[in-house]
C-alpha positions as CSV (number, residue, x, y, z in Angstrom):
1,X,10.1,18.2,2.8
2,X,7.7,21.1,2.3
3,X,6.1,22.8,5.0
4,X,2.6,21.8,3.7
5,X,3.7,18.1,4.4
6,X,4.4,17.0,8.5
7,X,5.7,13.8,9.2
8,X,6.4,11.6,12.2
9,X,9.5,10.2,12.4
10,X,9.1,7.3,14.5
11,X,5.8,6.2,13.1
12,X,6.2,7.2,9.3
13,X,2.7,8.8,9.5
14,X,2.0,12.1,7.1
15,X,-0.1,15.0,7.9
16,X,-1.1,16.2,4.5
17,X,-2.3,20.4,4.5
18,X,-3.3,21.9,0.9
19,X,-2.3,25.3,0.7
20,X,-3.7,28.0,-1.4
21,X,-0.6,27.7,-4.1
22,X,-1.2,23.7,-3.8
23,X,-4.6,24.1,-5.1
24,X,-3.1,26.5,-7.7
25,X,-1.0,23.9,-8.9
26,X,-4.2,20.8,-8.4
27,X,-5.8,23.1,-11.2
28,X,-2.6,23.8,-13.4
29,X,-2.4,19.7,-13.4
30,X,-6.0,19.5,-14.4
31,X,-5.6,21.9,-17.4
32,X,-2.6,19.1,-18.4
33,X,-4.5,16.1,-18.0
34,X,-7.7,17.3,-20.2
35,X,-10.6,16.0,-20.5
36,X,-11.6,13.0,-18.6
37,X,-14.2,10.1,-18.6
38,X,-16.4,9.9,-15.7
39,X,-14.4,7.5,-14.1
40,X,-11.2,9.5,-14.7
41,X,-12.8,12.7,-12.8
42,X,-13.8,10.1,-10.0
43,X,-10.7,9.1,-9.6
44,X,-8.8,12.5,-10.1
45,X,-10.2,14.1,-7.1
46,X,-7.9,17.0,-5.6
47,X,-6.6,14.7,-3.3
48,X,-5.3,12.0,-5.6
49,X,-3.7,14.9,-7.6
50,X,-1.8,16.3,-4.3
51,X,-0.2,12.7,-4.0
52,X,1.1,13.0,-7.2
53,X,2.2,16.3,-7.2
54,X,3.8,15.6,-3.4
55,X,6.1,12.4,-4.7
56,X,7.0,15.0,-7.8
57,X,7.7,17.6,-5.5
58,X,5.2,19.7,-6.7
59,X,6.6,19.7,-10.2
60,X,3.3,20.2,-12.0
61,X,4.3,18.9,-15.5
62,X,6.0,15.6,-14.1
63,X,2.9,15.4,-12.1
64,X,0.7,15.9,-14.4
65,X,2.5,12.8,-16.6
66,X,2.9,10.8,-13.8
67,X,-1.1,10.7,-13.3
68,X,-1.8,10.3,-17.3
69,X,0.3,6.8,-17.3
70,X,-1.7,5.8,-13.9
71,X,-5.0,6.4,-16.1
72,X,-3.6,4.6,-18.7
73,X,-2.8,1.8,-16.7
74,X,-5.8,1.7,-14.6
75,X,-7.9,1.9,-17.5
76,X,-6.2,-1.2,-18.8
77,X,-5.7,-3.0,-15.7
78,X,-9.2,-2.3,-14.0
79,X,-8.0,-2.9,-10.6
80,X,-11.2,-1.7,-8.8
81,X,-12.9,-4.1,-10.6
82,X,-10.8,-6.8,-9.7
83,X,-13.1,-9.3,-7.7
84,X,-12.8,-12.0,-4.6
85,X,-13.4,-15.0,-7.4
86,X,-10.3,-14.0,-9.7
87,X,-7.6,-13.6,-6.5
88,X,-9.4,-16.4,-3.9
89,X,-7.2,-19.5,-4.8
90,X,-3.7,-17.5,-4.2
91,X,-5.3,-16.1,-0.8
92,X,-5.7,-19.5,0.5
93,X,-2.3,-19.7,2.3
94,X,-2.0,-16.2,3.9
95,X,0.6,-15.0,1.8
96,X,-0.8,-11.4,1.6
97,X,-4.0,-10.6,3.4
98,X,-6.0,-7.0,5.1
99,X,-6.1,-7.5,8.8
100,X,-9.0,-6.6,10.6
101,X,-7.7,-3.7,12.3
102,X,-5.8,-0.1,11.5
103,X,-2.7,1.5,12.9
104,X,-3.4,4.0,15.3
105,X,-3.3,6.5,13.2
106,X,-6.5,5.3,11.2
107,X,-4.5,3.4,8.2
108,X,-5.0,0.2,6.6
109,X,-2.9,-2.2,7.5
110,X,-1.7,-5.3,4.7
111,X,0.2,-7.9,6.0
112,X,2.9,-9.8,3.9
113,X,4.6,-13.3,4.7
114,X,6.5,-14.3,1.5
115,X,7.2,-17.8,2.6
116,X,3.6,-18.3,2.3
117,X,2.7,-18.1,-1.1
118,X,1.2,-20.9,-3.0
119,X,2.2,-19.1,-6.8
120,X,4.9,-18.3,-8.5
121,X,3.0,-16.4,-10.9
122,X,4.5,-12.9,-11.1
123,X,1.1,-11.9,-12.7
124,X,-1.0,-13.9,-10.5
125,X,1.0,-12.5,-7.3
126,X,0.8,-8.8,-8.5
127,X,-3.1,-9.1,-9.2
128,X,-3.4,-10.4,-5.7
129,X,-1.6,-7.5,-4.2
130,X,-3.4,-4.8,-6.1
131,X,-6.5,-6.7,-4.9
132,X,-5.6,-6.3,-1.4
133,X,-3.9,-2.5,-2.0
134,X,-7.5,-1.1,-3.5
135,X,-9.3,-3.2,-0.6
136,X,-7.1,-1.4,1.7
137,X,-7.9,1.9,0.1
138,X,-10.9,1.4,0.0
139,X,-11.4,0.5,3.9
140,X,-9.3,4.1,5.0
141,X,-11.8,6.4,7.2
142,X,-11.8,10.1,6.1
143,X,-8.3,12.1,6.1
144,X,-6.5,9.1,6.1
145,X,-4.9,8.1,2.6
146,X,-1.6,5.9,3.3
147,X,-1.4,2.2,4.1
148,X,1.3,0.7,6.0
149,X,3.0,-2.8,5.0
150,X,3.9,-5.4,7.8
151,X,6.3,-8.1,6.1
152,X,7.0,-11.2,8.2
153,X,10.7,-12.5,6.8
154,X,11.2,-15.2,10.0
155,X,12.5,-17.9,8.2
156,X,12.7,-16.8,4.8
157,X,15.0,-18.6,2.4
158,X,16.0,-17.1,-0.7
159,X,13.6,-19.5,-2.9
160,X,10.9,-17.7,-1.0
161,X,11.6,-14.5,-2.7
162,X,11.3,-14.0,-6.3
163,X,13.3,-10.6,-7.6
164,X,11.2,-10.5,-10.9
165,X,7.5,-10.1,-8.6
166,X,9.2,-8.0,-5.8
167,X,10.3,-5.2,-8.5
168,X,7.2,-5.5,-10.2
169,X,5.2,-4.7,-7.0
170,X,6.9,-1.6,-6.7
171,X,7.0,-0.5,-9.8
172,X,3.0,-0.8,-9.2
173,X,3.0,0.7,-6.1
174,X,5.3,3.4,-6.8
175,X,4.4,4.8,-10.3
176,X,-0.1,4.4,-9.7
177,X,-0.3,4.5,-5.9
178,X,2.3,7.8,-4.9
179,X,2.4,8.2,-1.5
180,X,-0.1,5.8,-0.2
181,X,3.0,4.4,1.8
182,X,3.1,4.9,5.4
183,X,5.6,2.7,6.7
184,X,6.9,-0.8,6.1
185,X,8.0,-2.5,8.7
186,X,10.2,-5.3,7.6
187,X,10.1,-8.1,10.1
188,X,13.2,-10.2,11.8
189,X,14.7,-10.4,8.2
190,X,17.5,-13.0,8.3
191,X,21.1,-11.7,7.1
192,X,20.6,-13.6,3.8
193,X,17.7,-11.1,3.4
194,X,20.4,-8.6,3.1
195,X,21.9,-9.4,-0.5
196,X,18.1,-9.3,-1.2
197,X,17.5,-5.9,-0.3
198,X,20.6,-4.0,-1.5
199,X,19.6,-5.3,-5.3
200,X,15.8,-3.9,-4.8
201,X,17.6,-0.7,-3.5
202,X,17.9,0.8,-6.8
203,X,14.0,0.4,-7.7
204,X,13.2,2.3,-5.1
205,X,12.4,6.1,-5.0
206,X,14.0,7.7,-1.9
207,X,10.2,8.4,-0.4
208,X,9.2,4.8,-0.5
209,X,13.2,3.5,1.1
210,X,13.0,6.5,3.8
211,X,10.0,4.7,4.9
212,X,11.4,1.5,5.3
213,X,12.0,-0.1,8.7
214,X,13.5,-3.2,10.2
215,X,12.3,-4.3,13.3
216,X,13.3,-7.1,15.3
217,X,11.6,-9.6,18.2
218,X,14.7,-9.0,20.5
219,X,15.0,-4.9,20.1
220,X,13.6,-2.5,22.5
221,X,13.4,0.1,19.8
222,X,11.6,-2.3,17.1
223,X,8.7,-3.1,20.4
224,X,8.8,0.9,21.0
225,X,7.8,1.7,16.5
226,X,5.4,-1.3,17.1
227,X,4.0,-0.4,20.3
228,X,3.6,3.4,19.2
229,X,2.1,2.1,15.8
230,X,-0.5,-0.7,17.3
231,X,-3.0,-2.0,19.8
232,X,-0.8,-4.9,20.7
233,X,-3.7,-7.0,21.6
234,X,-4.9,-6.7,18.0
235,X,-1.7,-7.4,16.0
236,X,-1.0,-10.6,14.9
237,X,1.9,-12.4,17.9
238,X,4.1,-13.0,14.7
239,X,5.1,-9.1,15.1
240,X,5.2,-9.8,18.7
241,X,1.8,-8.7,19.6
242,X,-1.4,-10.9,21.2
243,X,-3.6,-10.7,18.0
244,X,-4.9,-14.0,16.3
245,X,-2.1,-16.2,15.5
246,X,-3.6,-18.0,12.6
247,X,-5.4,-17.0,9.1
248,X,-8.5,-18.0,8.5
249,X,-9.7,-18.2,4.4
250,X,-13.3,-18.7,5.3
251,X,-13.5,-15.5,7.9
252,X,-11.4,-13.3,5.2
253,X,-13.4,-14.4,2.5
254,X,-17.0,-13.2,3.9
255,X,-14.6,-10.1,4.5
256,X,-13.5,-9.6,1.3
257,X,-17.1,-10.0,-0.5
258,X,-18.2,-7.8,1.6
259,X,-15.5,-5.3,0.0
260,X,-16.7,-6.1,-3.2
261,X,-20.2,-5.6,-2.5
262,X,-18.8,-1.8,-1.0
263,X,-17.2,-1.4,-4.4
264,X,-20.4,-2.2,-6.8
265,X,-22.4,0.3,-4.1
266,X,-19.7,2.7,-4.8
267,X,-20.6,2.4,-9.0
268,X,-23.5,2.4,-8.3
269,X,-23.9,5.8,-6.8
270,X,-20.9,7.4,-8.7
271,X,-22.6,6.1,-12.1
């Protein structure tokens, strides 16, 4: 890890610091990417170029094609314009939702409980989590760029799961959001979870698996990452915590429009 890059052990939170020679190499990524739309500049701020240069270890040319294929793919995707109405009937159930609350270190927060889902869509499941990834983004206060992932696996079977969506979810998340991962906290996963995991091992980049964590109702440690991480009377009690126990599609959705009216403001000023 470079000295231009802290992080908390325990709470998986970054302190990112650009340094004279990381702005040297911001602007050597620039001269590779060429010209852009105005869109493109938008979204190639000096920030978003230090995340990619950071999970490329400040290689500048795999940085630099690293962020072309995110323009590509954003370009073709669209996910900021992605909207309530397209992703509201796979909501329904809670599967993947924004709480209404940060981590005490100011980032977003999404909330996964697999058993939940009402699709077995791969697309329609991935176009629901980029939904909720960009809303997430969208909702961090200044200085603050990562989320963090709470996955609720109490109960989870194996049919609950699909290995198709899961490694198509990090292949997103991965390859067009580097290092927007804070932490995931994977929650009282069941030993058949286990098999699971070890065949998603593979997919994942070493900084995205050094930031995994499981966490368990009956460890002191797992209370200790939680307790360190959260107001307790905020998160949800299935992480143990005295938060709202149920979801509710009607609150979330007047939530969620909300986002999107944020996102047309934001086109409309950046346009």
């Amino acid at each position: 890890m470079s000295e231009d890059q802290k992080k908390t052990a325990s709470t998986g939170h970054d302190e990112l610091v650009v340094s004279q020679e990381q702005q040297a190499k911001i602007t050597e990524v620039r001269g590779l990417i060429g010209q852009l739309s105005d869109k493109e500049s938008v979204y190639c701020s000096d920030a978003s170029i230090s995340r990619y240069l950071m999970s490329r270890n400040s290689n500048v040319k795999k940085a630099a094609q690293m962020l072309k294929q995110s323009l590509k793919w954003r370009k073709k995707y669209k996910p900021e314009e992605i909207r309530w109405e397209e992703i509201a009937d796979d909501a329904e159930s809670g599967s993947i939702y924004r709480p209404n609350y940060q981590d005490k270190y100011g980032r977003s927060v999404i909330v996964m409980t697999p058993r939940r889902k009402n699709s077995k869509s791969t697309e329609r499941q991935v176009k629901y989590f980029v939904h909720c990834l960009e809303n997430a983004i969208l909702n961090l206060p200044p200085h603050q760029e990562q989320v963090v992932w709470l996955v609720d696996l109490e109960g989870i079977k194996m049919s609950d799961i699909s290995f198709k969506t899961s490694r198509e979810i990090v292949h997103v998340f991965q390859n067009y959001y580097p290092m927007r991962l804070g932490l995931i906290i994977l929650f009282n996963a069941p030993l058949i979870f286990q098999p699971f995991f070890k065949m998603m091992r593979p997919f994942l980049e070493t900084e995205i698996y050094n930031k995994v964590k499981f966490c368990y109702s009956d460890d002191q440690n797992s209370k200790k990452i939680l307790e360190d991480l959260f107001d307790m009377d905020k998160l949800e009690s299935a992480f143990g915590g005295n938060g709202d126990t149920g979801f509710d599609i009607n609150k979330y959705a007047e939530r969620m429009k909300e986002d999107d009216n944020k996102k047309e403001s934001l086109v409309t000023l950046k346009g």
